[in-house]
C-alpha positions as CSV (number, residue, x, y, z in Angstrom):
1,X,95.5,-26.9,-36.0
2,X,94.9,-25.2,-39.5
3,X,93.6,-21.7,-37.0
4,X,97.0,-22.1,-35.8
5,X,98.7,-22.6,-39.0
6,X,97.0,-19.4,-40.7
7,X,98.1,-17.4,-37.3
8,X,101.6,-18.0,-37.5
9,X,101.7,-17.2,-40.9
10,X,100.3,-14.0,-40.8
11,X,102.0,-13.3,-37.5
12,X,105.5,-13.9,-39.4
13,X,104.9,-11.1,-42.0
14,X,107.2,-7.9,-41.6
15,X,106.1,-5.2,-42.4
16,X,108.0,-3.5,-45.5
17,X,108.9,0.1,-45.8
18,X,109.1,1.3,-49.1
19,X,112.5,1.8,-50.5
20,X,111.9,5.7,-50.9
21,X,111.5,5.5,-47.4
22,X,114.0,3.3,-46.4
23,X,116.7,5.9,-48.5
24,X,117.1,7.7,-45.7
25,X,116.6,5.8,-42.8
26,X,120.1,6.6,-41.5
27,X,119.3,10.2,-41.8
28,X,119.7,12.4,-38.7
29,X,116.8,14.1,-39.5
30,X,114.5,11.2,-40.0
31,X,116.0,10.3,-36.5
32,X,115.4,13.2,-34.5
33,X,111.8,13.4,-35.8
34,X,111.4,9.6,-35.1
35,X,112.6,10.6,-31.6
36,X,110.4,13.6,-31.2
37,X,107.1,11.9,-32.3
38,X,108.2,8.9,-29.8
39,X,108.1,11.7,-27.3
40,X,104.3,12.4,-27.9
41,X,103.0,8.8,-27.8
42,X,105.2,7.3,-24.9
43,X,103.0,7.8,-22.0
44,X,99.4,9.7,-21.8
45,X,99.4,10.7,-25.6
46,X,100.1,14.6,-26.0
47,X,97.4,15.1,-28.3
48,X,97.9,18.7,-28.8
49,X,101.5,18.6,-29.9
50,X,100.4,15.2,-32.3
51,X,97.8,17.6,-33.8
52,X,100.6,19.9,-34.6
53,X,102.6,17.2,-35.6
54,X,100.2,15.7,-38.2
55,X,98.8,18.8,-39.3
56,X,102.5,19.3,-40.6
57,X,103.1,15.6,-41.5
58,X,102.7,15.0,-45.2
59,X,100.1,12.2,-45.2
60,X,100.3,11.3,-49.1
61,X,96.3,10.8,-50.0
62,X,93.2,10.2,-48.8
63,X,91.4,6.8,-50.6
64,X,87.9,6.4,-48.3
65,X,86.7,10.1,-49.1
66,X,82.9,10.6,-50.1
67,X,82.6,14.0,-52.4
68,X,79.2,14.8,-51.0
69,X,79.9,14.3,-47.5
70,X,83.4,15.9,-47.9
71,X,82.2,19.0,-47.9
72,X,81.1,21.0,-45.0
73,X,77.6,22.1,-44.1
74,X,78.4,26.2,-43.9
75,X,80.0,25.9,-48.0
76,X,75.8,23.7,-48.6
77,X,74.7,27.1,-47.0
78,X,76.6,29.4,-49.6
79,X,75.6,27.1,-52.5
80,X,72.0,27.7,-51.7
81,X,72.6,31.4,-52.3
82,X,74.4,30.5,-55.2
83,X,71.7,28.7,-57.2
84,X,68.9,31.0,-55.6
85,X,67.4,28.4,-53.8
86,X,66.2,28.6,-50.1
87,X,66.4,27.0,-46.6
88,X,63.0,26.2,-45.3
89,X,63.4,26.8,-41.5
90,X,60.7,24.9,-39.8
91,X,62.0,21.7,-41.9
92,X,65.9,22.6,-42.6
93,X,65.2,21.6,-45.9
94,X,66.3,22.9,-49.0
95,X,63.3,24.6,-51.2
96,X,63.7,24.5,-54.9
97,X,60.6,25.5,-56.3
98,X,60.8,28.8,-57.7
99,X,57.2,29.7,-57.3
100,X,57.1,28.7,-53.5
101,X,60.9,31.0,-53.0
102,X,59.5,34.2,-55.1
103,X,55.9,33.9,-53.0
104,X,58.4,33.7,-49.7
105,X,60.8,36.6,-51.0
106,X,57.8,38.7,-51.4
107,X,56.6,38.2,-47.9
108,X,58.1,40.2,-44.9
109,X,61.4,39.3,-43.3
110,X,59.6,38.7,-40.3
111,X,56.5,36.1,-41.8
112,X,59.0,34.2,-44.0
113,X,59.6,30.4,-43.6
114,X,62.2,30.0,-46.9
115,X,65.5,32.1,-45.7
116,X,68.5,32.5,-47.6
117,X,71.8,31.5,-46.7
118,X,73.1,34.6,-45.7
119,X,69.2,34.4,-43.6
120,X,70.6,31.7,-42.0
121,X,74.1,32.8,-40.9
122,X,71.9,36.1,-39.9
123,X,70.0,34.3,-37.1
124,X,72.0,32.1,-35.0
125,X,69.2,29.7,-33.8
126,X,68.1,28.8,-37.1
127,X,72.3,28.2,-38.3
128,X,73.2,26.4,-35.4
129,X,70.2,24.1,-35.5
130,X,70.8,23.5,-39.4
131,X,74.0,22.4,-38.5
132,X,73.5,19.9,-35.7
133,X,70.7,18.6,-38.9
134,X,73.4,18.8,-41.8
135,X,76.5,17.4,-40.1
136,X,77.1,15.6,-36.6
137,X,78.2,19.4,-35.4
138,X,77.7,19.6,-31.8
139,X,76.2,15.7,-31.2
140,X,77.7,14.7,-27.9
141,X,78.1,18.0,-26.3
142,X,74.3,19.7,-26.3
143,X,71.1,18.3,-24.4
144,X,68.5,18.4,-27.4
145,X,66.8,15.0,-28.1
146,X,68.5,12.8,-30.5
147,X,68.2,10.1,-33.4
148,X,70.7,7.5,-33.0
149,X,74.2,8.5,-34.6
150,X,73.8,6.4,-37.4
151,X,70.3,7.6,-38.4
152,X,71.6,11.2,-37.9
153,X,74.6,10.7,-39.9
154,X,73.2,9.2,-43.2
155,X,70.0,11.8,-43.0
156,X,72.6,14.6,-43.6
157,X,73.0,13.9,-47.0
158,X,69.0,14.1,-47.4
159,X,69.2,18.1,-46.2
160,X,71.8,19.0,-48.3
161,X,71.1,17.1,-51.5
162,X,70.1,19.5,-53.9
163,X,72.8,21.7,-53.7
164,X,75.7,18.5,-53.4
165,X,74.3,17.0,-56.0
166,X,73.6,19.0,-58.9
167,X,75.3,22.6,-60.2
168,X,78.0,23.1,-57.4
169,X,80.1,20.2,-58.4
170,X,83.1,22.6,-59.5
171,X,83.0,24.4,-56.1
172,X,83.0,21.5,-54.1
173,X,86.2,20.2,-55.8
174,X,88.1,23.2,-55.3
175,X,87.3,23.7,-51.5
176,X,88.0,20.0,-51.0
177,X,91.6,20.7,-53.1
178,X,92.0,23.7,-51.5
179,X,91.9,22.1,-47.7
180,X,93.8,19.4,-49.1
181,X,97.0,21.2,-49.9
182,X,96.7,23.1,-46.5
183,X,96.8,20.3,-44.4
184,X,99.7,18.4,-46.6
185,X,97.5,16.2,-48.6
186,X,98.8,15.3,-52.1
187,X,96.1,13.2,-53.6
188,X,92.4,12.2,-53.1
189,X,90.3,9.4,-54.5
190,X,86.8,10.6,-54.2
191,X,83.5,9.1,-54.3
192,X,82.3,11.5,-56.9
193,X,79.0,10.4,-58.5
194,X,76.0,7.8,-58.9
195,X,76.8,5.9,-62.0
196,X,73.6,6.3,-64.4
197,X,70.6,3.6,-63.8
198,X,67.6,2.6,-65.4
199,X,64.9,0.5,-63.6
200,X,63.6,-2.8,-65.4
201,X,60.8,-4.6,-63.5
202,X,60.8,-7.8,-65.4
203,X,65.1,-7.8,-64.3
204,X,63.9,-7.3,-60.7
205,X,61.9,-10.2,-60.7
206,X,64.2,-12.6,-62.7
207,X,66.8,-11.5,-60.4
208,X,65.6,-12.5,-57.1
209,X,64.1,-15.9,-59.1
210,X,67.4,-16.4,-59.7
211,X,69.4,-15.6,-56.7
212,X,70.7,-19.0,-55.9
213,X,71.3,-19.9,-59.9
214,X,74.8,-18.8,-61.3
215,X,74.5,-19.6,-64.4
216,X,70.8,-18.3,-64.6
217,X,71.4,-15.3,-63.1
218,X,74.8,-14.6,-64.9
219,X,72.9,-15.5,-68.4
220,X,70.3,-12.9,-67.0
221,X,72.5,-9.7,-66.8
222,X,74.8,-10.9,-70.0
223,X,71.1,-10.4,-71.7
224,X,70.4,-6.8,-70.4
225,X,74.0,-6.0,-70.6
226,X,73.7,-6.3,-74.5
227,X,70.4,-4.8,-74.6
228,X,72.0,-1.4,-72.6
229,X,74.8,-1.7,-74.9
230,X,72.5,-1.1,-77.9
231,X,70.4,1.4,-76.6
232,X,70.8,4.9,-77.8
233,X,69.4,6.5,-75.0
234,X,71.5,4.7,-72.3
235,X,74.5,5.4,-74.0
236,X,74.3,9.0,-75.0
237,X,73.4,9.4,-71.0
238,X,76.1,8.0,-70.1
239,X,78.5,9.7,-72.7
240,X,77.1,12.4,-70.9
241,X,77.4,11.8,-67.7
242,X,81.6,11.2,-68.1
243,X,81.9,14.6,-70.3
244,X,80.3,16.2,-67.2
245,X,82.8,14.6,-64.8
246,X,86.0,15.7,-67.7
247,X,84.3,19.3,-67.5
248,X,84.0,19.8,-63.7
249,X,87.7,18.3,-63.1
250,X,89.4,20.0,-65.4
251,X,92.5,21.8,-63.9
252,X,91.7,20.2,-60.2
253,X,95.2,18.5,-60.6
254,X,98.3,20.5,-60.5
255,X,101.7,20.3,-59.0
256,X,100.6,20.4,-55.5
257,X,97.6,18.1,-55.4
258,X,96.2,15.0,-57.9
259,X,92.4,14.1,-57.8
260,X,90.8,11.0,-58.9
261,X,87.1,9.7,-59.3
262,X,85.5,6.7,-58.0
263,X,81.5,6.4,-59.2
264,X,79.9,4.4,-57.1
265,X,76.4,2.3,-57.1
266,X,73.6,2.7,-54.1
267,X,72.9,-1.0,-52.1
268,X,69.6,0.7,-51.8
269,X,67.9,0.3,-54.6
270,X,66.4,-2.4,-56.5
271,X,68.4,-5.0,-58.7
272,X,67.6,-3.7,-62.0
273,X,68.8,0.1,-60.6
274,X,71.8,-2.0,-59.2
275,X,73.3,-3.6,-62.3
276,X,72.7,-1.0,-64.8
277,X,74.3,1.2,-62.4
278,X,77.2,-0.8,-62.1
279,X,77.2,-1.4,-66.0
280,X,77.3,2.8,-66.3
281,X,80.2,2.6,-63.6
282,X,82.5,0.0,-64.8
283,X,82.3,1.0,-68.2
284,X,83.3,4.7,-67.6
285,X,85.8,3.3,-65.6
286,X,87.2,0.9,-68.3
287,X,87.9,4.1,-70.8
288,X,90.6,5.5,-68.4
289,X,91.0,8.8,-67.8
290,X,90.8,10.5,-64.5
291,X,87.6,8.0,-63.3
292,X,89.7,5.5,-61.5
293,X,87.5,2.8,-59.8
294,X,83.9,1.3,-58.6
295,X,82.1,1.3,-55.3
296,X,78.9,1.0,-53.4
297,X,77.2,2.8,-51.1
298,X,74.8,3.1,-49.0
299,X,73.8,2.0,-45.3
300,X,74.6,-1.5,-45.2
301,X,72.5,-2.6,-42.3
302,X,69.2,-1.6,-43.8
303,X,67.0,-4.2,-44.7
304,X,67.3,-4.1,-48.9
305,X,71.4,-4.0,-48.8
306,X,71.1,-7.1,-46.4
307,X,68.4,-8.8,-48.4
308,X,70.5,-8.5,-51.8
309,X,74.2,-8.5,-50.2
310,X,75.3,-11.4,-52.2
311,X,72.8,-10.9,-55.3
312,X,75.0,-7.4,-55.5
313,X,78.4,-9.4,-55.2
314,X,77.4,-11.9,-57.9
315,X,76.9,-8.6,-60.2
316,X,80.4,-7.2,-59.4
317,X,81.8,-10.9,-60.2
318,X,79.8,-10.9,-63.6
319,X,80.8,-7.9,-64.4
320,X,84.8,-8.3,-63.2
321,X,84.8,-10.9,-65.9
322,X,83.4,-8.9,-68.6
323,X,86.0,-5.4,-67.1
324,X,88.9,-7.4,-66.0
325,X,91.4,-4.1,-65.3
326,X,88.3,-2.1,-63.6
327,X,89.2,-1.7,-60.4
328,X,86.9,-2.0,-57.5
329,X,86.8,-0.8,-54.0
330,X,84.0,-1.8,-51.4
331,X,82.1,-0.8,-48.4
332,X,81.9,-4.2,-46.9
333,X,81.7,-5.0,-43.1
334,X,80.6,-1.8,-41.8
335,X,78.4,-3.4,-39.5
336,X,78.8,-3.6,-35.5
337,X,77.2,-6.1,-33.5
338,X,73.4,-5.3,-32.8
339,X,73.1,-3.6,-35.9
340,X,71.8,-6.9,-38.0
341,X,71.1,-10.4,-36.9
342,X,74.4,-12.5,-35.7
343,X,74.9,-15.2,-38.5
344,X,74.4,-11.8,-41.1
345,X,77.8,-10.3,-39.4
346,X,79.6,-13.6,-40.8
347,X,80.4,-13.1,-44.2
348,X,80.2,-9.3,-45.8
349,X,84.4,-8.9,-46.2
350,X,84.6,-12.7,-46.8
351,X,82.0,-12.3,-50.1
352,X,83.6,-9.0,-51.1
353,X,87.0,-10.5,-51.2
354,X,86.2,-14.2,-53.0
355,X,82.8,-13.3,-55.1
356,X,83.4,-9.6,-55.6
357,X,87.1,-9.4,-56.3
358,X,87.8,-6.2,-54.8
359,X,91.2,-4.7,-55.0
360,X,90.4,-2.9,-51.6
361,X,88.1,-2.8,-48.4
362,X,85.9,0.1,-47.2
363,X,85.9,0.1,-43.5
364,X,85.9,-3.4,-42.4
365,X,84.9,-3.5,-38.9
366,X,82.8,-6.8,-38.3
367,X,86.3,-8.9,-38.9
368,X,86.5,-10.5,-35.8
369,X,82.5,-11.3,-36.5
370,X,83.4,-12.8,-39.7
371,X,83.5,-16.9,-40.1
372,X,86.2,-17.0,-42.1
373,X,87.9,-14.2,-40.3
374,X,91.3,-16.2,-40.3
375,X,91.8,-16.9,-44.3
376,X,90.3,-13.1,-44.9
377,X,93.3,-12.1,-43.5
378,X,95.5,-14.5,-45.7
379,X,94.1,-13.4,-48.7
380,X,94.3,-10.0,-47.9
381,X,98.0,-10.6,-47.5
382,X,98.6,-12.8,-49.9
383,X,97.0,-10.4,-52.6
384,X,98.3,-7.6,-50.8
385,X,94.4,-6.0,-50.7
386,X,94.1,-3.3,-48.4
387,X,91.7,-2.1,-46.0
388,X,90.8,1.3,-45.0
389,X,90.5,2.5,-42.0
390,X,88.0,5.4,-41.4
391,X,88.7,5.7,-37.6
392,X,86.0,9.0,-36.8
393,X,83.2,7.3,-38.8
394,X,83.2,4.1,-37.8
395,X,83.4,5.3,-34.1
396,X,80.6,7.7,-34.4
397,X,78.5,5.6,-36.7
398,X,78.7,2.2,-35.5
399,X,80.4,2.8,-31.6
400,X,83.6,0.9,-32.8
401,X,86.9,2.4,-31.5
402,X,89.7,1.7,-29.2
403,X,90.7,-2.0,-28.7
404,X,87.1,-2.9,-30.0
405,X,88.4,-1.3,-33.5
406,X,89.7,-4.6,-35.9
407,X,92.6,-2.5,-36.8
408,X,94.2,-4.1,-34.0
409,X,93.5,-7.2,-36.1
410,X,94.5,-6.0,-39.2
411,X,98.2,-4.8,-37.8
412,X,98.9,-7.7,-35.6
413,X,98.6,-10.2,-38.7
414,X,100.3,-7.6,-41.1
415,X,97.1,-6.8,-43.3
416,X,97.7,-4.0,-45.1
417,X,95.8,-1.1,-44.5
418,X,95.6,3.1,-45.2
419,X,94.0,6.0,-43.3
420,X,90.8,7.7,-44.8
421,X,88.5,9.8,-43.4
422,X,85.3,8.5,-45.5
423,X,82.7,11.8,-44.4
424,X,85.1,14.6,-43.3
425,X,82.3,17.5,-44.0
426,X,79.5,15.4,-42.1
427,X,81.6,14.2,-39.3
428,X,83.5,17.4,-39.0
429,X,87.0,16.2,-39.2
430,X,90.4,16.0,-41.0
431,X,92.9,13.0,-42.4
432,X,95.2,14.7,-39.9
433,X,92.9,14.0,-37.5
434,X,92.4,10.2,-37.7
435,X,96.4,10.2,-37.5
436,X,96.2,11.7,-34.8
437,X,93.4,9.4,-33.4
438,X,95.7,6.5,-34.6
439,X,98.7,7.4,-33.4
440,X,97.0,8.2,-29.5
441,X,95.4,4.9,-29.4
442,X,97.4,2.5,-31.0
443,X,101.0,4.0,-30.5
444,X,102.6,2.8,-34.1
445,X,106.1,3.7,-34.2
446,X,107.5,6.5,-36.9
447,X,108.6,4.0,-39.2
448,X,105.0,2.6,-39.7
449,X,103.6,6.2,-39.5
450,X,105.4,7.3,-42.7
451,X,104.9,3.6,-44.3
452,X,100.8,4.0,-43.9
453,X,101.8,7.6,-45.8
454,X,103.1,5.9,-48.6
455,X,100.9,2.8,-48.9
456,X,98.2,5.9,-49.3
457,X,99.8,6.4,-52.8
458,X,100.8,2.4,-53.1
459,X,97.3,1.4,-53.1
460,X,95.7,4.2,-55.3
461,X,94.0,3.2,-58.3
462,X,96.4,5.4,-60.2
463,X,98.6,3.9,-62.5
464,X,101.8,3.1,-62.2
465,X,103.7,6.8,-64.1
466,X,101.2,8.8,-61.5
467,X,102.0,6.5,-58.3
468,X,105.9,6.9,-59.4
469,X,105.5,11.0,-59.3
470,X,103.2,11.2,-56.1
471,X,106.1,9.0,-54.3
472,X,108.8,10.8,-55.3
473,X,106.7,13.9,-54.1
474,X,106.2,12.3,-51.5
475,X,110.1,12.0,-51.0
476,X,110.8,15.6,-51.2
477,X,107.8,16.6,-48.8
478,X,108.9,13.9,-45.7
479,X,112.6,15.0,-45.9
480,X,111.6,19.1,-45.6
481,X,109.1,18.1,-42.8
482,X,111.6,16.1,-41.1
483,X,114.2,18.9,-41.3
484,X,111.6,21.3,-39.9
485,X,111.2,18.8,-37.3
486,X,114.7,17.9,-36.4
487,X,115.2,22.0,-35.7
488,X,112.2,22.2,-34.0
489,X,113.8,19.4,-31.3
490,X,117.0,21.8,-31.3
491,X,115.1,24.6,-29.8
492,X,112.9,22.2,-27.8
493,X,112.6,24.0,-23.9
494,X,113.8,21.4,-21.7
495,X,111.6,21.1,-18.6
């Protein structure tokens, strides 16, 4: 009976357009491009007109986007030249070592194993092959033996490392502005940085002791919290670390395009590595500025995010408490069946939601999995807490798509949600693209096209001035589109 209860009541949501959007609902040019895009979902999708149509689209922001795996593979290539490092071509691994690149330089072209980039793009086995290493470029479509995609996907980031993280920060922000604005993108909320960690062994151990003790445990990181907070060392790194984040953003943001920072904290690591991590992160976070929110990364079906899933939620509670307006956004359910044991498919959203306190959900894909599946949903509602939908990865990655995709869920019982791309430059894809995945599939009308638009701004973690200017942006952008549209119907060849 109580199933039945919670499934009417999120059944009987509507789903509200914003009022910017609702302004000119009447319009004749909102009409004719409601009828147009009608006209290329009704049917066999015509996926080549919807790419043309999204392309165009003004698609507000982008709130699932990784910095480091933004960025495509052939811009890692030029970076290499730009710090002077090389690409080792037996391994496809990047070679820092100056002795081992000026000992390879000095050999002939012919005997050398380190090339540079423009080595690379000069011999087409050796670029194509780095590519099907450093991104998912050409996966289904060539014969070569494969890992499995989701081994494939998150070794990328192993290749190309040293030249995403470290010295090209400013270059990567500008390409991914620059490809922003030319497909009609107005804001991104990146996944910019690894918050500063230190490792304590004696924490590591107290930490597991004290897994299934709140008060222990929550008496244990107050401790090292107060101990990092008087260590000189700690906080000059991380006084640091934010001037270097001010110093590579500056001037991203303009009229056309807003950028904000997420830094997030790696599920891989050990507990200590975890919590000061999240201590660096949420304290950045809590001084404003253009460092907007919390996440955590990381593969969350290997064996030390399972093993400390909850240990890490219990730190993002603690530490909720102590940063009350830091908001948080988390990679939780991004599992498919097969991927971990049954019973450990049950309760990743439901503990991000009710330990955690996100303010938003990264992927969410083992809903219908989840043992409280019903009230998730309510509470999403009821707190109006997002999801985001990453439509490319979590096909690729996990083999979720189609009806088997939870967004099915998620609109059916009114759950808010946003599009996001999560690894464009790995993946190989755009945000126009996953509209244009969502709209083939799932055949949402217009109206609820332009709402997800706008719940991309809605559900920033920008405050409320900046949400206020990106929707009246926003505004301006959907009604020139939609007059571009409407004469593009006029001159439409009848067949």
């Amino acid at each position: 009976m109580m199933q039945k209860t919670l499934i009417a009541a999120l059944t009987a949501a509507a789903i509200a357009v914003p009022a910017s959007a609702r302004d000119t609902a009447g319009s004749a040019n909102e009409a004719a491009t409601a009828r147009h895009y009608a006209s290329l979902v009704a049917g066999a999708p015509k996926t080549a007109e919807l790419s043309m149509f999204f392309s165009q689209m003004p698609k507000g922001g982008d709130l699932h986007h990784h910095y480091s795996g933004a960025v495509y593979a052939e811009s890692y290539v030029d970076f290499v030249d730009k710090r002077g490092f090389c690409v080792d071509k037996r391994s496809y691994t990047i070679q820092t070592d100056k002795a081992v690149i000026d000992a390879e330089r000095a050999k002939p072209a012919k005997d050398r194993n380190c090339l540079s980039g423009a080595e690379v793009y000069a011999d087409d086995f050796t670029y194509r092959e780095l590519l099907q290493r450093w991104s998912n470029k050409d996966f289904h479509n060539h014969g070569a033996i494969q890992p499995p995609p989701d081994r494939q996907f998150f070794s990328t980031f192993g290749y190309f490392g040293p030249v995403a993280d470290s010295g090209n920060f400013r270059d990567g922000l500008v390409e991914i502005k620059e490809r922003a604005i030319r497909e009609n993108v107005a804001y991104i909320e990146t996944m910019y940085k690894l918050a500063p960690f230190v490792a304590n062994p004696d924490f590591d151990a107290k930490a597991w002791d004290n897994a299934e003790n709140d008060a222990a445990f929550d008496a244990q990181m107050r401790a090292w919290m107060t101990a990092l907070d008087q260590d000189p060392k700690f906080v000059a790194t991380l006084a640091d670390f934010v001037a270097a984040i001010d110093k590579e953003s500056a001037g991203i943001d303009d009229e056309r395009f807003t950028m904000r920072y997420q830094l997030y904290v790696l599920r891989l690591l050990n507990p200590s590595q975890v919590f000061s991590s999240m201590v660096s992160a949420f304290k950045a976070a809590a001084k404003g500025g253009r460092i907007v929110g919390v996440n955590i990364v990381g593969q969350e079906s290997r064996m030390i995010p399972m093993r400390d899933y909850t240990l890490h939620m219990k730190m993002f509670r603690f530490l909720k408490t102590v940063y009350p307006n830091v908001k948080v956004a988390m990679h939780a359910g991004e599992l498919a069946l097969g991927d971990v044991r049954p019973e450990d498919l049950q309760y990743h959203i439901d503990q991000a939601l009710n330990v955690a306190g996100a303010n938003r959900i990264g992927h969410g894909i083992d809903l219908a999995h989840e043992s409280n599946a019903l009230a998730i949903m309510k509470t999403m509602r009821a707190k109006d807490i997002p999801v985001e939908i990453n439509l490319t990865s979590n096909a690729y990655i996990s083999g979720i798509e189609g009806d088997d995709h939870p967004v099915t869920i998620y609109r059916k019982y009114g759950v808010p949600y946003v599009i996001s791309t999560d690894d464009a430059g790995v993946t190989r894809h755009t945000l126009s693209n996953e509209y244009v995945l969502f709209a083939s599939r799932y055949k949402p009308g217009y109206a609820e096209i332009k709402k997800t638009a706008y719940d991309s701004i809605r559900y920033s973690f920008l405050d409320k001035d900046a949400k206020a200017r990106l929707t009246r942006q926003l505004d301006g952008r959907f009604a020139r589109f939609e007059a571009d549209i409407a004469a593009l119907e006029r001159t439409t060849v009848k067949r």
